[in-house]
C-alpha positions, 0 to 999 in steps of 0.5 A: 112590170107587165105580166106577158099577156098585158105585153102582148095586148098592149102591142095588138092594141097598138097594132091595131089603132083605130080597130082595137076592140075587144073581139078584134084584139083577141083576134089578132092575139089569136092569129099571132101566138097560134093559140086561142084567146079566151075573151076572159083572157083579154078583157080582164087584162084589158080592164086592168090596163086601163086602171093602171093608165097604159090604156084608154077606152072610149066608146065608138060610134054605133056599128048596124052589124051589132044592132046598133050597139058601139063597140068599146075601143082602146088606145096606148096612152104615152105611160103604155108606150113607156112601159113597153119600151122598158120590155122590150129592153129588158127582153132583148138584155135577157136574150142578149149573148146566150151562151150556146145550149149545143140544140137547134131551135129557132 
């Protein structure tokens, strides 16, 4: 089970693809939800992803921006995709034939 952070990283990343890193993840994170992203706050999730498989890293190539240091990037690996196709349908179950509450929200 995916903690909602770890959901939502996993989808930056693959969002992202080729341009998932660290600060371009937190980023994206930040600019979907409306709130800020401690680094913290993804790396760990990060790190914690890749143990259990549903991410690989690599390094990439050596950027000048960064005084010629390589950013680390990451991929959805195939148990990731599968992973996240079992949230979203367990989300969309939860969601599914609410009974009305009688408020408005959108």
């Amino acid at each position: 089970m995916l903690t909602r952070a770890e959901e939502l990283i996993l989808l930056a990343v693959w969002r992202l693809q080729e341009e998932a890193y660290g600060a371009s993840i937190r980023t994206h994170l930040s600019d979907v939800t409306g709130e800020d992203w401690p680094i913290a706050t993804v790396y760990t999730p990060l790190d914690r992803l890749t143990r259990k498989g549903l991410l690989r890293s690599r390094m990439g190539s050596p950027t000048g921006g960064r005084g010629g240091r390589s950013r680390k990037l990451y991929q959805l690996t195939a148990d990731g995709v599968r992973t996240l196709g079992h949230a979203r349908n367990v989300t969309e179950a939860m969601w599914q034939d609410l009974p009305d509450l009688g408020m408005s929200w959108s």
